[in-house]
PDB file of N, CA, C, O and CB in Angstrom:
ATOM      1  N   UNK A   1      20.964   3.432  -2.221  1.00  0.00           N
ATOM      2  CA  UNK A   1      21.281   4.794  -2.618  1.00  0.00           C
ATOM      3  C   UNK A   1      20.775   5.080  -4.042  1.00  0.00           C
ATOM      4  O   UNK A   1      20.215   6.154  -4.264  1.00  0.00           O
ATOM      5  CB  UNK A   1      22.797   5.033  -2.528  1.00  0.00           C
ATOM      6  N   UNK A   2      20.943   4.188  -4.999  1.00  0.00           N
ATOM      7  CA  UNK A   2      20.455   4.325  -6.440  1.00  0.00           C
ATOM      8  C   UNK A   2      18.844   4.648  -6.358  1.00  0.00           C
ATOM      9  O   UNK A   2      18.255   5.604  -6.862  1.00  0.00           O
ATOM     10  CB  UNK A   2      20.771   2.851  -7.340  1.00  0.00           C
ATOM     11  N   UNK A   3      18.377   3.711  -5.676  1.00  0.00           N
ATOM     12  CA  UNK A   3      16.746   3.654  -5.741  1.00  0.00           C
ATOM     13  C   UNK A   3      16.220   5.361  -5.256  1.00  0.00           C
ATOM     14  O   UNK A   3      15.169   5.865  -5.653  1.00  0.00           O
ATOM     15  CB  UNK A   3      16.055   2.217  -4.401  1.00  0.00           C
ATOM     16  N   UNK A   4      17.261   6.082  -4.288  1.00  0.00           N
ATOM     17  CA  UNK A   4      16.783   6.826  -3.569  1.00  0.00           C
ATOM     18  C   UNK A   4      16.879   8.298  -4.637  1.00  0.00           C
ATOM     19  O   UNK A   4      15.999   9.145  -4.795  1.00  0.00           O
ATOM     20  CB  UNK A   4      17.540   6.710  -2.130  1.00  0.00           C
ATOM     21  N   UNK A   5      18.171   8.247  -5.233  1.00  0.00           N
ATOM     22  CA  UNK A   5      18.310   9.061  -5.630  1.00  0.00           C
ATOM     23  C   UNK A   5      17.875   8.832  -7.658  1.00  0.00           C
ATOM     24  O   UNK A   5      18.350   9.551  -8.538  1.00  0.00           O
ATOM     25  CB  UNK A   5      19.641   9.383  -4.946  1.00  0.00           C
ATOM     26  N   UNK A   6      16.890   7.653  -7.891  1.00  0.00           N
ATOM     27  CA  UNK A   6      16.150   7.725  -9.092  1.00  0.00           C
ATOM     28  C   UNK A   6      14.912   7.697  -8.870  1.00  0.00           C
ATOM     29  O   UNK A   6      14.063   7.652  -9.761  1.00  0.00           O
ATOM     30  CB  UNK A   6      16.409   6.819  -9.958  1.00  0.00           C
ATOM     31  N   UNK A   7      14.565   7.734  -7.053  1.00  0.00           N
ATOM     32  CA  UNK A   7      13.039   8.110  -6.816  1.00  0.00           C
ATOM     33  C   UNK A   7      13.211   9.793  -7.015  1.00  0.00           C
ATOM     34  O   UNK A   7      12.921  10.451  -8.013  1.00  0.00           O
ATOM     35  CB  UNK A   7      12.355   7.566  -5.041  1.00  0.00           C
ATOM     36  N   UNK A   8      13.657  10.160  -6.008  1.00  0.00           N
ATOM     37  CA  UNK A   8      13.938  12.034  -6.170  1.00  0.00           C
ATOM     38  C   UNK A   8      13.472  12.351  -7.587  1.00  0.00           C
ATOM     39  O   UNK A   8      12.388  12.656  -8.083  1.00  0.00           O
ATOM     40  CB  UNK A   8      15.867  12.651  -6.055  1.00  0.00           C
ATOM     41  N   UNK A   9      15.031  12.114  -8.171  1.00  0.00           N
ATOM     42  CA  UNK A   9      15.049  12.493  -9.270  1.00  0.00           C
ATOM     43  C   UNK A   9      14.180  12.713 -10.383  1.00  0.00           C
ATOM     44  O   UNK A   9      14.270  13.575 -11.258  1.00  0.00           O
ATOM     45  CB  UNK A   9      15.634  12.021  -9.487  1.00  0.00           C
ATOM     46  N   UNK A  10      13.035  11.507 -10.176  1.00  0.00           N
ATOM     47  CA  UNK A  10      12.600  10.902 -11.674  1.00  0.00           C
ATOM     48  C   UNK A  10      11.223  11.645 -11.341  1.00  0.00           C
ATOM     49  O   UNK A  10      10.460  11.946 -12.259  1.00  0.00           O
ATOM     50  CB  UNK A  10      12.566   8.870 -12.032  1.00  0.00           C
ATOM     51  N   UNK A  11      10.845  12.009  -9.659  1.00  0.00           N
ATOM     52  CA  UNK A  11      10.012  12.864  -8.880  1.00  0.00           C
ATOM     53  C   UNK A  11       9.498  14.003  -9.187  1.00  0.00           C
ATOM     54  O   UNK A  11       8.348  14.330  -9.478  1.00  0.00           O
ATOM     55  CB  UNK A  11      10.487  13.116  -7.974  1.00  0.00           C
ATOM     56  N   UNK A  12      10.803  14.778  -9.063  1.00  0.00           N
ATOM     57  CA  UNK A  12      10.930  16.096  -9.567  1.00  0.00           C
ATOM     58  C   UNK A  12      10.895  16.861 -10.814  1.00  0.00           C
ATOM     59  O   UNK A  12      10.552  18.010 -11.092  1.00  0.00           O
ATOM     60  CB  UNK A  12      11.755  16.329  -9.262  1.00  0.00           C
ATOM     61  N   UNK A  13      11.369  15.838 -11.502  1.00  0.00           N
ATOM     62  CA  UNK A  13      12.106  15.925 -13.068  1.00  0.00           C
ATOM     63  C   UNK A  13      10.399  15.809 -13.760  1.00  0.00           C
ATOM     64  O   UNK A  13      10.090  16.798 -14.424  1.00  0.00           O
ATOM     65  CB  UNK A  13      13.588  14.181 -13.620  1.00  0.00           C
ATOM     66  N   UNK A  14       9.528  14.921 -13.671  1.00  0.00           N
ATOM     67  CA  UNK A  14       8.778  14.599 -14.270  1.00  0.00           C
ATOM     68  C   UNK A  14       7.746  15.797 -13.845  1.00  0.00           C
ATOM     69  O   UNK A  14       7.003  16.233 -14.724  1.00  0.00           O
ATOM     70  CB  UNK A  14       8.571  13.223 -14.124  1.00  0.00           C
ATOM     71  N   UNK A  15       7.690  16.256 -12.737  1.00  0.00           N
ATOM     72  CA  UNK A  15       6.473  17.139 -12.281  1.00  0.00           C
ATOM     73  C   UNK A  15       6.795  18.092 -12.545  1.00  0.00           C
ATOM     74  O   UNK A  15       5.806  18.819 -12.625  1.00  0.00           O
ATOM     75  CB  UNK A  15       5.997  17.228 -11.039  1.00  0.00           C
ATOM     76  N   UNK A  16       8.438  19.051 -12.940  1.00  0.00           N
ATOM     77  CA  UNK A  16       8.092  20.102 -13.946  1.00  0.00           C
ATOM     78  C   UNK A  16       8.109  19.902 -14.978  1.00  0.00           C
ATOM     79  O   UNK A  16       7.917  20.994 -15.513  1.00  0.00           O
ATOM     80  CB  UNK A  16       8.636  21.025 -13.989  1.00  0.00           C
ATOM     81  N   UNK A  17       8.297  18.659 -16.223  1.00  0.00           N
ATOM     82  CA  UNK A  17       8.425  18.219 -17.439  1.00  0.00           C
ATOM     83  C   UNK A  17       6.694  18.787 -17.815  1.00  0.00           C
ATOM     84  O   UNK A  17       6.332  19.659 -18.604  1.00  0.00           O
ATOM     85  CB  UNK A  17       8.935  16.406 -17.525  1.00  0.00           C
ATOM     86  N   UNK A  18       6.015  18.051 -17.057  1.00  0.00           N
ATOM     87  CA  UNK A  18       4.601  17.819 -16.908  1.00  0.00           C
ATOM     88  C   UNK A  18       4.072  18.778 -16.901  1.00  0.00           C
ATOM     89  O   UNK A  18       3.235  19.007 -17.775  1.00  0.00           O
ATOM     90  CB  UNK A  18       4.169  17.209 -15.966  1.00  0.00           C
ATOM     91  N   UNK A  19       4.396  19.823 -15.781  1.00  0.00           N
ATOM     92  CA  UNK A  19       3.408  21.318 -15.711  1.00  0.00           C
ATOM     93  C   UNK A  19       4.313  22.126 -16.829  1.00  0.00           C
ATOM     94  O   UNK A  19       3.809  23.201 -17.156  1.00  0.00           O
ATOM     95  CB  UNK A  19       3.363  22.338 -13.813  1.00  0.00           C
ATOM     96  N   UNK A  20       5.028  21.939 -17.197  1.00  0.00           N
ATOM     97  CA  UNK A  20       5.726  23.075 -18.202  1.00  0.00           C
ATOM     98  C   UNK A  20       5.172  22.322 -19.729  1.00  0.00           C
ATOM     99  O   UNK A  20       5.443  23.161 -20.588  1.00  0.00           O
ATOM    100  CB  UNK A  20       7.874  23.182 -18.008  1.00  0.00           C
ATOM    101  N   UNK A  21       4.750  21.538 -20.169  1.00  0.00           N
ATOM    102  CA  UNK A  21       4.546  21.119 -21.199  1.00  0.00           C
ATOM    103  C   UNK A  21       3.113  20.817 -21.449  1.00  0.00           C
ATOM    104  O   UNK A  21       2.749  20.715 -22.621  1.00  0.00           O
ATOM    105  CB  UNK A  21       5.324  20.214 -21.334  1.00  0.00           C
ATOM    106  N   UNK A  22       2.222  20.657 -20.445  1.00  0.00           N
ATOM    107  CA  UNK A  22       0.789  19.833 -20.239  1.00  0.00           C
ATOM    108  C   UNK A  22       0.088  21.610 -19.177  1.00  0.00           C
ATOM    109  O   UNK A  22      -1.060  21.935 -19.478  1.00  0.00           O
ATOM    110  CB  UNK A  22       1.077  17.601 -18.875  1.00  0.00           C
ATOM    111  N   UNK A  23       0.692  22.361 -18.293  1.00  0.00           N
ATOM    112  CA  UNK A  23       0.385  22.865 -17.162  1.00  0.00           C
ATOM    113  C   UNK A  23      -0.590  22.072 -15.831  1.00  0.00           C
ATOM    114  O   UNK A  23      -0.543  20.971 -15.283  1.00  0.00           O
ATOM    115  CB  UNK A  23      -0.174  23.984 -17.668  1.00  0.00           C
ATOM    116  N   UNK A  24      -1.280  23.054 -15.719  1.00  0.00           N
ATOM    117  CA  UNK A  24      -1.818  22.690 -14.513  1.00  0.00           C
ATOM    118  C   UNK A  24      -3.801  22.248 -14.928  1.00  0.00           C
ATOM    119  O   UNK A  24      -4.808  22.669 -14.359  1.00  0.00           O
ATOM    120  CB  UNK A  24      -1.450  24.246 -13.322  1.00  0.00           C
ATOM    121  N   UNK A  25      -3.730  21.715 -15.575  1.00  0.00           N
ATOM    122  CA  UNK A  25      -5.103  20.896 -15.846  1.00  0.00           C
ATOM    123  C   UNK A  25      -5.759  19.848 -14.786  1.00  0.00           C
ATOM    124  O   UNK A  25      -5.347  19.400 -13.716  1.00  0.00           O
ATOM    125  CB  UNK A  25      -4.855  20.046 -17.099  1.00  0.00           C
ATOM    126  N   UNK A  26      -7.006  19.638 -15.565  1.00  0.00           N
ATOM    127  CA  UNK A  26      -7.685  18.538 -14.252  1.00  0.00           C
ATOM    128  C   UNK A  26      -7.119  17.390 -14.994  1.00  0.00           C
ATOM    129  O   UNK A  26      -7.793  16.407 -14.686  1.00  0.00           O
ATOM    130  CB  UNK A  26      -9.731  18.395 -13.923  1.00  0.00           C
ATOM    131  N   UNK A  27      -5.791  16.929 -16.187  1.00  0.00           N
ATOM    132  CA  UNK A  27      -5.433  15.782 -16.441  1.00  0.00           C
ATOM    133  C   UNK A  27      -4.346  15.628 -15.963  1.00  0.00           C
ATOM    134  O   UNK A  27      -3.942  14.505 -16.262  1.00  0.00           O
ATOM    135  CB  UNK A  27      -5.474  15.475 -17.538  1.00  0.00           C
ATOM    136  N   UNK A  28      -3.217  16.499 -15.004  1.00  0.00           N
ATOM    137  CA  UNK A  28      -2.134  16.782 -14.484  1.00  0.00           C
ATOM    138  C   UNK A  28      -1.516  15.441 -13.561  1.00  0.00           C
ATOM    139  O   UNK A  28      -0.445  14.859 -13.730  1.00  0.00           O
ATOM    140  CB  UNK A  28      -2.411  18.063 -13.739  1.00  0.00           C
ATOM    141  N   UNK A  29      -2.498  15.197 -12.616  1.00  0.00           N
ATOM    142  CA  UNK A  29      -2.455  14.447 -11.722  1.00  0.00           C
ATOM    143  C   UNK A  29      -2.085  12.855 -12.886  1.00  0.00           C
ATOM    144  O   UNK A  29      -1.159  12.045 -12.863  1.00  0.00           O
ATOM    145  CB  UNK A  29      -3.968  14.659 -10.707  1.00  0.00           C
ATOM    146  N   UNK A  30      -2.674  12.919 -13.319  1.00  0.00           N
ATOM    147  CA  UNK A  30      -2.774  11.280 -13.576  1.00  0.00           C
ATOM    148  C   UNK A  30      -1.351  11.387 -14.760  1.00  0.00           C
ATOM    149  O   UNK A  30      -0.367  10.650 -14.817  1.00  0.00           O
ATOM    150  CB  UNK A  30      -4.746  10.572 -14.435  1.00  0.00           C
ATOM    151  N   UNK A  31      -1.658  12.431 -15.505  1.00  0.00           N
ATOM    152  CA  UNK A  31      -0.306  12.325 -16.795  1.00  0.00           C
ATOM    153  C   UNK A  31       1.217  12.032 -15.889  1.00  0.00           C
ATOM    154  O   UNK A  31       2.003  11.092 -16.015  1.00  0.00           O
ATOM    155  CB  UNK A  31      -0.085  14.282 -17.879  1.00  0.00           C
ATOM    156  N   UNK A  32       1.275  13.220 -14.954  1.00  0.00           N
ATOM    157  CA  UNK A  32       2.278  13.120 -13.875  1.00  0.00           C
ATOM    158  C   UNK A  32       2.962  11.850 -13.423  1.00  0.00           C
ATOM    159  O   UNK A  32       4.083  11.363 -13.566  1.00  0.00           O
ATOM    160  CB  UNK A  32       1.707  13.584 -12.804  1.00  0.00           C
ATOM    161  N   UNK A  33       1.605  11.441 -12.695  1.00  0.00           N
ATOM    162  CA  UNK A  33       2.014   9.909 -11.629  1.00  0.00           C
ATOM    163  C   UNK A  33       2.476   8.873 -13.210  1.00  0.00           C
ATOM    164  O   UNK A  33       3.478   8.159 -13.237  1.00  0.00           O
ATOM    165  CB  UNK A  33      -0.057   8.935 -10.334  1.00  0.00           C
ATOM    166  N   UNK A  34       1.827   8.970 -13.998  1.00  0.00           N
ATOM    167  CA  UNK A  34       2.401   8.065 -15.378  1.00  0.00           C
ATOM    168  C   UNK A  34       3.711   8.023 -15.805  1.00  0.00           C
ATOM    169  O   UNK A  34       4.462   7.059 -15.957  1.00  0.00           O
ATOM    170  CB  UNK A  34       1.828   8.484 -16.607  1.00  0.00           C
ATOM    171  N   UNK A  35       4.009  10.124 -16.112  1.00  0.00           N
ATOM    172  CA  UNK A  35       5.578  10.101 -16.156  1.00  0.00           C
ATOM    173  C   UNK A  35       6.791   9.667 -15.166  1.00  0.00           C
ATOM    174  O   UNK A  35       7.985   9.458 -15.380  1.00  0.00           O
ATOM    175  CB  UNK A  35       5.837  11.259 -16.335  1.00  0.00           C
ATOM    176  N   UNK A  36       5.816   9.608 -13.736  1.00  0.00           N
ATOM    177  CA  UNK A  36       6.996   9.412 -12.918  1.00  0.00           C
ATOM    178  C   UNK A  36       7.094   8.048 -12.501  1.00  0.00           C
ATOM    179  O   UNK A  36       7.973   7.623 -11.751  1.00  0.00           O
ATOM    180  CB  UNK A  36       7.011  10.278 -11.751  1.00  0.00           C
ATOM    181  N   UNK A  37       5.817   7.115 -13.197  1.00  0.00           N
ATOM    182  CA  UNK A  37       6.316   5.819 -12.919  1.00  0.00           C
ATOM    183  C   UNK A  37       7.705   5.108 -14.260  1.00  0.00           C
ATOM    184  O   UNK A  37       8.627   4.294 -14.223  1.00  0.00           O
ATOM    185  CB  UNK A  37       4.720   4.853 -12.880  1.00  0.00           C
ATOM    186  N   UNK A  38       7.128   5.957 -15.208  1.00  0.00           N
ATOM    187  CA  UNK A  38       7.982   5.444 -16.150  1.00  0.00           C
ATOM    188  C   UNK A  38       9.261   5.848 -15.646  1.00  0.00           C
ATOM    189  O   UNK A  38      10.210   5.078 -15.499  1.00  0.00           O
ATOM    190  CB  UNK A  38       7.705   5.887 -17.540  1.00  0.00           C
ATOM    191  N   UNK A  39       9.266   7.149 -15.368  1.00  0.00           N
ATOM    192  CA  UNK A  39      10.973   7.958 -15.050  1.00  0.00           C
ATOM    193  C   UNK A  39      11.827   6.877 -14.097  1.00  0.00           C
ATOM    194  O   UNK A  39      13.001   6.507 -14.141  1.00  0.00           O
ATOM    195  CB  UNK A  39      10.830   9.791 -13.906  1.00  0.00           C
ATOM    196  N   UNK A  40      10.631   6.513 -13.156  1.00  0.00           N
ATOM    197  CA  UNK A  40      11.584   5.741 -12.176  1.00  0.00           C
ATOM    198  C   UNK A  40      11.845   4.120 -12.911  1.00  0.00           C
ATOM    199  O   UNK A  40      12.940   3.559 -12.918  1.00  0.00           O
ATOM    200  CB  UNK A  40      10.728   5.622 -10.439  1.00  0.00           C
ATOM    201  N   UNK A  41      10.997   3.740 -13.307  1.00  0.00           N
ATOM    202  CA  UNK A  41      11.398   2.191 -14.013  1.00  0.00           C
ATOM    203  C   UNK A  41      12.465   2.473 -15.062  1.00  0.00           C
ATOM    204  O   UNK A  41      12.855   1.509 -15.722  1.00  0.00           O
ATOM    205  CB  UNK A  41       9.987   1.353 -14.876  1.00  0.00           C
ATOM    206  N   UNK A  42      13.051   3.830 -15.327  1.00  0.00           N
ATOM    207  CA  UNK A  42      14.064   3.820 -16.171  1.00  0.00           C
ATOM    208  C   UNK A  42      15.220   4.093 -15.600  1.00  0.00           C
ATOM    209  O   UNK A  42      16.313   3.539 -15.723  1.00  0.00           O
ATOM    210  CB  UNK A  42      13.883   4.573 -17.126  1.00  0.00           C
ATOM    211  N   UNK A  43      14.693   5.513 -14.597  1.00  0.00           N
ATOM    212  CA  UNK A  43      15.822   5.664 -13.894  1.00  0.00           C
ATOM    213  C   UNK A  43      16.673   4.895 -12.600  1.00  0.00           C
ATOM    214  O   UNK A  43      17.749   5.219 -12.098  1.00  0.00           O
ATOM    215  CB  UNK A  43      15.576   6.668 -13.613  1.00  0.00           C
ATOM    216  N   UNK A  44      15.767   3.761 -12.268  1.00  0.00           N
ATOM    217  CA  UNK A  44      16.657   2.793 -11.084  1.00  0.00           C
ATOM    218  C   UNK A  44      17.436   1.931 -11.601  1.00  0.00           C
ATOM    219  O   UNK A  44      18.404   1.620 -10.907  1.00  0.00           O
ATOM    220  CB  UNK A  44      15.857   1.904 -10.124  1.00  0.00           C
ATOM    221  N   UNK A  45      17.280   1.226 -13.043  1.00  0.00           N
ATOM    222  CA  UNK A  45      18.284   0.392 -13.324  1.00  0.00           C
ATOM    223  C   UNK A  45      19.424   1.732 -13.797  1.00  0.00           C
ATOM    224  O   UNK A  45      20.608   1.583 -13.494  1.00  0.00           O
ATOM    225  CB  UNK A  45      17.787  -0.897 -14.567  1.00  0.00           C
ATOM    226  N   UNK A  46      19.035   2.869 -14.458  1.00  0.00           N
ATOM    227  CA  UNK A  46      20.320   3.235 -15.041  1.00  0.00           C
ATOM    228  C   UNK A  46      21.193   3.732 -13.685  1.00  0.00           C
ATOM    229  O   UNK A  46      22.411   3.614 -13.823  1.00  0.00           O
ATOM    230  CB  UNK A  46      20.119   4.486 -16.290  1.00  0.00           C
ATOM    231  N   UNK A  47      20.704   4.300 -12.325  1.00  0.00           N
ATOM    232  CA  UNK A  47      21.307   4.825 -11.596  1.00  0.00           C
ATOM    233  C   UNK A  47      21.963   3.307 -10.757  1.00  0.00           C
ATOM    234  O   UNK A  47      22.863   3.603  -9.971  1.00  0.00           O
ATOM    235  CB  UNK A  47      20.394   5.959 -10.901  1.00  0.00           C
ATOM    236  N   UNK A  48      21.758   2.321 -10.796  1.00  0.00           N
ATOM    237  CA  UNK A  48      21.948   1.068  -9.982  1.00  0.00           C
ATOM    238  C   UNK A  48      23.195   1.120 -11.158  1.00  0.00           C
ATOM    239  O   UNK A  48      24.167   1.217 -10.409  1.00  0.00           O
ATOM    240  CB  UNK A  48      20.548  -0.394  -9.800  1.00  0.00           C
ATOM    241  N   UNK A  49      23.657   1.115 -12.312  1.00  0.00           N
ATOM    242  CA  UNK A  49      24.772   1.032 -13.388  1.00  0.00           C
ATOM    243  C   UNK A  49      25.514   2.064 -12.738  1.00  0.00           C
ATOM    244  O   UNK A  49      26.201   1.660 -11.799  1.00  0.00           O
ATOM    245  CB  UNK A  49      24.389   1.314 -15.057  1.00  0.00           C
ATOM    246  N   UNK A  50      25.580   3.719 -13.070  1.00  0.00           N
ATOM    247  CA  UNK A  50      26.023   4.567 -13.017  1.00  0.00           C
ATOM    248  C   UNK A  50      26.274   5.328 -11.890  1.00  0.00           C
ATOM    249  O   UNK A  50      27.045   6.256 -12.135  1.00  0.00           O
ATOM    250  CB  UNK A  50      25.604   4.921 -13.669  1.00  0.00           C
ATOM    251  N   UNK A  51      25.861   5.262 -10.628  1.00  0.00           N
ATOM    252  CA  UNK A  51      26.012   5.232  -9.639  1.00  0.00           C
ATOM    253  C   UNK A  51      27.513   4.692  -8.875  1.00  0.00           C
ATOM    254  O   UNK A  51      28.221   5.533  -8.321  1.00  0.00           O
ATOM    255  CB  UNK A  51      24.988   4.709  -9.468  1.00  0.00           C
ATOM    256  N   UNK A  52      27.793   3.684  -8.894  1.00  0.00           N
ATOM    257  CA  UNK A  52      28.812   3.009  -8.563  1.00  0.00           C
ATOM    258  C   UNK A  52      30.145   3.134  -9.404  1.00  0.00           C
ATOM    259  O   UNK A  52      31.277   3.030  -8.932  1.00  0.00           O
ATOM    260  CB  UNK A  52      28.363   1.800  -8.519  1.00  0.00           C
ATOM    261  N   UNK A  53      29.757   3.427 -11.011  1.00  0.00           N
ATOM    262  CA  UNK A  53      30.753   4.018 -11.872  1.00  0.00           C
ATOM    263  C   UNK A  53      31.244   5.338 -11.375  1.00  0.00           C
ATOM    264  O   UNK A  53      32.446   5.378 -11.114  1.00  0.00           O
ATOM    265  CB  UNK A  53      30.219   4.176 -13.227  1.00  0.00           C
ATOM    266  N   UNK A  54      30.537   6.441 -11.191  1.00  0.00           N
ATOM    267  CA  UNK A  54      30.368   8.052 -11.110  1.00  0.00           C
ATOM    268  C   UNK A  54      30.968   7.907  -9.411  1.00  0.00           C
ATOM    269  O   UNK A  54      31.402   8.981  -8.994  1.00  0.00           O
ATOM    270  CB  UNK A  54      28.347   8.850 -11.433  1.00  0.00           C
ATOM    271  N   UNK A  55      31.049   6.678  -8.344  1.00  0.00           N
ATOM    272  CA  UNK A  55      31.975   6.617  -7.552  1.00  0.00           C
ATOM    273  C   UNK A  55      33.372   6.255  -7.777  1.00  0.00           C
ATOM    274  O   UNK A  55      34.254   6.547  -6.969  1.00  0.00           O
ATOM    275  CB  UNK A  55      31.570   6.012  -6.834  1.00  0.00           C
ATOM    276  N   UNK A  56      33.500   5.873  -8.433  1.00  0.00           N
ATOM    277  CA  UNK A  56      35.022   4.877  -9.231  1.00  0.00           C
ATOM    278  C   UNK A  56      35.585   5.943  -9.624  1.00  0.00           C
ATOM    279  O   UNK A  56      36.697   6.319  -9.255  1.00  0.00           O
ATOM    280  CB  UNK A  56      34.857   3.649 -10.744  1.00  0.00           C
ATOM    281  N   UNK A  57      34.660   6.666 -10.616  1.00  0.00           N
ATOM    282  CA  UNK A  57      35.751   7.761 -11.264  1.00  0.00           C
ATOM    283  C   UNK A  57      35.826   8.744 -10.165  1.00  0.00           C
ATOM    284  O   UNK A  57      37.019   9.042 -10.113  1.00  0.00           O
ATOM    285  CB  UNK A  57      35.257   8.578 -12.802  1.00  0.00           C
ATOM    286  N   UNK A  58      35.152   9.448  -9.203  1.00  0.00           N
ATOM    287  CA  UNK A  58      35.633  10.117  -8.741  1.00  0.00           C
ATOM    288  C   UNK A  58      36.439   9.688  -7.592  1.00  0.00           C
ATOM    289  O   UNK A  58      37.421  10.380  -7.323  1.00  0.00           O
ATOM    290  CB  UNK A  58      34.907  10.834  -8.666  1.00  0.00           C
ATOM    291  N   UNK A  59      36.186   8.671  -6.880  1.00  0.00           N
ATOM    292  CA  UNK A  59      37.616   8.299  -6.186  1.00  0.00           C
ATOM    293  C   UNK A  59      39.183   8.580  -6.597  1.00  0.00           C
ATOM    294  O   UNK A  59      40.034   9.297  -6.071  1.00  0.00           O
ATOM    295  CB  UNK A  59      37.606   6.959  -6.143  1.00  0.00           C
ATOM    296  N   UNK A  60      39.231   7.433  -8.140  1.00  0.00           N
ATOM    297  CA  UNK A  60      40.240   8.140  -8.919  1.00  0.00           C
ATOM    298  C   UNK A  60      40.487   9.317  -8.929  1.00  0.00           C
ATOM    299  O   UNK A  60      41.514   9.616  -8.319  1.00  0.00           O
ATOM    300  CB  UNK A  60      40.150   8.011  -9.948  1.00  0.00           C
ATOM    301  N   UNK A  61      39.609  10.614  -9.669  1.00  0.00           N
ATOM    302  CA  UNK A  61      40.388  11.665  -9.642  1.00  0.00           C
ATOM    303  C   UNK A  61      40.787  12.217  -8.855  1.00  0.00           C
ATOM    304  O   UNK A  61      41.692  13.028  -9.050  1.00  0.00           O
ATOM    305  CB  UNK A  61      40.142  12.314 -10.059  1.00  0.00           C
ATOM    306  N   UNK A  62      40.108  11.923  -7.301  1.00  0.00           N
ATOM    307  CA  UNK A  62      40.432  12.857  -5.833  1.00  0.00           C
ATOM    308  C   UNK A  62      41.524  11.463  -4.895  1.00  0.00           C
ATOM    309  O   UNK A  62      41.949  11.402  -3.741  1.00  0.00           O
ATOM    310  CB  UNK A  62      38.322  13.385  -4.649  1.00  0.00           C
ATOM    311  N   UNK A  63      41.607  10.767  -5.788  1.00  0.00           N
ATOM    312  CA  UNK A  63      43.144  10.003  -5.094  1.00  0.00           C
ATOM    313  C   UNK A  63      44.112  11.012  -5.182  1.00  0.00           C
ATOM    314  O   UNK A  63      44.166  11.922  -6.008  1.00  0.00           O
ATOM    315  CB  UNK A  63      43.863   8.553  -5.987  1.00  0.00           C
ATOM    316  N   UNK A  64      44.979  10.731  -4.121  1.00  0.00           N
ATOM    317  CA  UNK A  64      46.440  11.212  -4.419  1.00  0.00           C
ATOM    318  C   UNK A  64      47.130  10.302  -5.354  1.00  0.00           C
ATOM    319  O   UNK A  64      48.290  10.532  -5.696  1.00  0.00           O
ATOM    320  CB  UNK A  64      47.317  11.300  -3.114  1.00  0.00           C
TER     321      UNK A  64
END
């Protein structure tokens, strides 16, 4: 579940980071696939941490 949801994430996140800051150039493609390899080598260990926390706490608060 972590991996899945810091592939998405790091997916999406990076390809408008990219066209909103760089746009739509013939260097797009490659800056892109760069940001989103980094996004994801950052974002699978932090979501593999926080993931399983962000279940804990909300169990807790929606316990009776």
């Amino acid at each position: 579940m972590g991996f899945m949801i810091s592939f998405g994430m790091s997916f999406v996140m990076s390809f408008v980071m990219v066209a909103v800051n760089l746009g739509f150039s013939e260097a797009f493609l490659t800056t892109w696939f760069r940001a989103w390899m980094t996004g994801l080598a950052v974002g699978f260990p932090t979501a593999a941490i926080l993931v399983p926390l962000a279940r804990r706490v909300v169990l807790y608060l929606t316990s009776p």
